[in-house]
N, C-alpha and C positions, 0 to 999 in steps of 0.2 A: 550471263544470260543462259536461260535455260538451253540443254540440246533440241535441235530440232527432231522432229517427230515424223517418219517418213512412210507415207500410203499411197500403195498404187496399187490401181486396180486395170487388172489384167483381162480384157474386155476378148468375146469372139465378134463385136460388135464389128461399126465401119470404120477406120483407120482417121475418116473426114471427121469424124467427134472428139477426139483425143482435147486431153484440156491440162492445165495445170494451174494452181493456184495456192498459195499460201494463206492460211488463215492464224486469225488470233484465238485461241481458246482458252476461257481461265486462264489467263497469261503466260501460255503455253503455245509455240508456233509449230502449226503443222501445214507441213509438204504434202498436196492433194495430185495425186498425175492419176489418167486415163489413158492407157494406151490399148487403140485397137488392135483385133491380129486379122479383120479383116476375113473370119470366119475360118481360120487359118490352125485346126485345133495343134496339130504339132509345134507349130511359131510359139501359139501359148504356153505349150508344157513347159517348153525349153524355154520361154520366158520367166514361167515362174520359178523353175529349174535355177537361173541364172540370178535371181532376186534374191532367192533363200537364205536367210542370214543377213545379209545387208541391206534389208526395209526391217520396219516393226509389226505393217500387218500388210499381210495381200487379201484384196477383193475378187472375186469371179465377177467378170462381169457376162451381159448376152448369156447367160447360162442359169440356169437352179441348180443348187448340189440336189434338194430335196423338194417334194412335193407331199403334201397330207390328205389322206384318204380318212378322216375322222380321226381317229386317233394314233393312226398307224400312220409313222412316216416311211417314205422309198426314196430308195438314191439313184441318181441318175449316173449310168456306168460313166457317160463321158466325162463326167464333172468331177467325181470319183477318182479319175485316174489322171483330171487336170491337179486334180486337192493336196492327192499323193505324191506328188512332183516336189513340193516344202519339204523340208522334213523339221527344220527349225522355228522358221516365220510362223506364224498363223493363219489362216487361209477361211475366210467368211463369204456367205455367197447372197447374206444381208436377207436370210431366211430366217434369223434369230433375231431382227430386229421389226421385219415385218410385223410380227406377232402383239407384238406393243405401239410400235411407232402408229401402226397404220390404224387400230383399233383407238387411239387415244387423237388419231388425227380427226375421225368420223365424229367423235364426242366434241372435238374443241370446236367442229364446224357449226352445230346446234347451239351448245352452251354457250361459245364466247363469240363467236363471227354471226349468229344471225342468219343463218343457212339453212334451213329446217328440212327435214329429209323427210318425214313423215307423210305417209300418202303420197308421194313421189316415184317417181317408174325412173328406176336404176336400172339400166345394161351396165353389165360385168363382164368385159370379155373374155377374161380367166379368170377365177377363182380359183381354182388346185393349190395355186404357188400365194396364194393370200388369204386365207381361212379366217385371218383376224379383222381385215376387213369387210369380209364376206358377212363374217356374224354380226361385226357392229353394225353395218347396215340393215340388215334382217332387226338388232334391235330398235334401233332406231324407226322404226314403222318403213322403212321403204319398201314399194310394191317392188319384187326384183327379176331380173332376168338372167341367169349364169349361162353362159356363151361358151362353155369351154369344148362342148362337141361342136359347134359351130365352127369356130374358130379356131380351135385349133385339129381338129382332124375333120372340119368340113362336111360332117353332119348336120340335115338341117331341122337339130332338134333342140330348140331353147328349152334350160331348164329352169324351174319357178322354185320350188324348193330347195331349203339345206340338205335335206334327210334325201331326195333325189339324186346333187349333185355328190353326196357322200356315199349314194347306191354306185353311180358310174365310176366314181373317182378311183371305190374299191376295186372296181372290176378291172379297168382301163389300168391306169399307176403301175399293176408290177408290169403290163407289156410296154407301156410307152416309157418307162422308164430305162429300158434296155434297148431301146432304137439309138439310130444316132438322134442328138438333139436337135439339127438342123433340120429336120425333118419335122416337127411340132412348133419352132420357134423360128422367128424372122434372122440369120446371123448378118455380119459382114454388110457386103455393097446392098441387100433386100431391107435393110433399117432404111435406107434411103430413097425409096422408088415405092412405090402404091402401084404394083404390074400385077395385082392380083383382078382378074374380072369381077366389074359391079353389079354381084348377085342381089338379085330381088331380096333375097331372105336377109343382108347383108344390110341396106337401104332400111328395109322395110324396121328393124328391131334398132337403128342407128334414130329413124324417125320417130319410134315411139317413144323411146329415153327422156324424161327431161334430163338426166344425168349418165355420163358415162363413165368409167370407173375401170380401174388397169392399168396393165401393163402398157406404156404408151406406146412400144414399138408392133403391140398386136392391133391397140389402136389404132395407127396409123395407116395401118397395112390396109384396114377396109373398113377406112371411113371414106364417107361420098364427099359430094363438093360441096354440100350445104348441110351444114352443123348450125344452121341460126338458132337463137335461145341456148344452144345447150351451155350444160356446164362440165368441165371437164376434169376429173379428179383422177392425177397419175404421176409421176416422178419422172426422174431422166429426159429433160427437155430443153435445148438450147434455143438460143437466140431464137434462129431460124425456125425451129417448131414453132412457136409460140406465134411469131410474123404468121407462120403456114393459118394457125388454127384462126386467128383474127382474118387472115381474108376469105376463110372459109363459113365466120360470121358466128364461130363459138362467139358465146356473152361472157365465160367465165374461166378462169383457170385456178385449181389450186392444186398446188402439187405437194406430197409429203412431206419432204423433203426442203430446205431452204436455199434460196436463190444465192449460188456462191459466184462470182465472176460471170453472170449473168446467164446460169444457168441451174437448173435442180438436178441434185447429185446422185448416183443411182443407192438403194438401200445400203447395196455390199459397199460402198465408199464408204458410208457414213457406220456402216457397223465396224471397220477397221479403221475407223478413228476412232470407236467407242474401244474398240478392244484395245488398241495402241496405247488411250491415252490411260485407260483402267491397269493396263501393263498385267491383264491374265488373259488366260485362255478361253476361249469360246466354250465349251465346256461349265465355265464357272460361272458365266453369265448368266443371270435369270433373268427373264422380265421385268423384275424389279428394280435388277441392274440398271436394266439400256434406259428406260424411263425413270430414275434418277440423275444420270448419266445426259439424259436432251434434257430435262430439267434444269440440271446446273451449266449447262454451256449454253441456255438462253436459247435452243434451236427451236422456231413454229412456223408452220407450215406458211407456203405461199400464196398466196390469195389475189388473184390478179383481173379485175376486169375488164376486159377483152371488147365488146362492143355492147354501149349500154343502150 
């Protein structure tokens, strides 16, 4: 029997989500773990510190290594100096897989699921950290709204344009790129609690949507209590999320990602199983790769109706 294939992803996420799961792949078994640190970034280093050599790939989780401002990527110092903790393993933050997975997911919801995006009012609540999605949706006719001064630095200016959110993204990126992370993204025990106040502006673009789109943990943070009709398109979501979103009378859920032990896996998991089981470096991967790569191991996206 083949050796087992071993991936964990090293989350600053909540300790309450950890998961583990063994899958078949091409007849190939890989070892899936999720371990929080609880927002805890030294726990992490020294976690991943502690792995190096003795898994095949580590994931970042609750973090982006990088963020694209049009063509220019920026690295985030924190993520940076969690990355450089390996020096053996390989260390993905599922930024490399976004680029394909998530653009090739927005095509299969039109062509093959019956989902039509076109003429439809999408909220994004970031775009920076998803550019592939960003644009499939723009091609795909959706009328759009990019959320990322909204929600993540609490400006209350929605953007409608690519060319717009690629104006701020440039300006923004190199400073927020050198803050600490937790200070732009939900980490730790804050993935768990909606303690944010329910601004008007917050409502108001959550009600215009038929469709919402993102990162689910920015989702979550400041979504209201009535989601009826929407549909919800984002990764990383257990059990409980999913319960959450149907009593709050979302109709739909698809998430990129495929439902492994009843839950959707976050990008950087599924990019260090591509990397593991392709046995090269991040580096060498193209796009061509990763979407050969979900091709042959049969992965498509989740599709789950919620209240019809």
């Amino acid at each position: 029997m083949a050796d087992l294939i071993k991936v964990v992803s090293v989350s600053l996420g909540s300790s309450r989500r950890n998961m583990e799961a063994e899958v078949d792949l091409q007849g190939r078994r890989v070892l899936v773990q999720r371990v929080g640190t609880d927002g805890d970034m030294r726990r992490a280093e020294e976690m991943i510190r502690d792995l190096d050599g003795k898994v095949d790939a580590l994931g970042l989780g609750g973090i982006d290594l990088y963020i694209w401002a049009g063509d220019r990527r920026y690295v985030f110092r924190d993520a940076q100096r969690l990355a450089r903790a390996a020096k053996v393993t390989p260390v993905v933050d599922g930024s490399g897989l976004k680029n394909t997975l998530e653009r090739w997911v927005i095509q299969y919801l039109s062509r093959e699921a019956g989902i039509q995006l076109a003429g439809r009012k999408v909220l994004m609540v970031c775009a920076v950290d998803r550019f592939g999605m960003a644009e499939a949706l723009v091609a795909a006719g959706a009328e759009m709204i990019f959320g990322d001064l909204v929600f993540a630095l609490g400006i209350p200016l929605p953007l409608r344009r690519l060319k717009d959110l690629h104006l701020v993204a440039s300006i923004a990126a190199p400073i927020i790129t050198k803050l600490p992370f937790k200070w732009v993204y939900p980490t730790g025990e804050k993935q768990n609690s909606n303690p944010v106040e329910t601004r008007e502006t917050y409502i108001r673009l959550y009600q215009w949507a038929d469709f919402i789109a993102g990162d689910y943990h920015f989702i979550r943070r400041f979504m209201p209590k009535d989601l009826a009709g929407k549909t919800i398109i984002t990764n990383t979501v257990t059990i409980e999320d999913v319960e959450e979103l149907r009593r709050r009378g979302a109709s739909r859920l698809v998430t990129t990602t495929p439902d492994i032990g009843g839950r959707s896996l976050g990008t950087n998991v599924v990019e260090a199983m591509a990397v593991a089981m392709e046995g090269r470096s991040p580096e060498e991967m193209t796009p061509d790769d990763y979407l050969r790569w979900l091709q042959g191991v049969g992965f498509q996206p989740r599709i789950e109706e919620l209240n019809k």
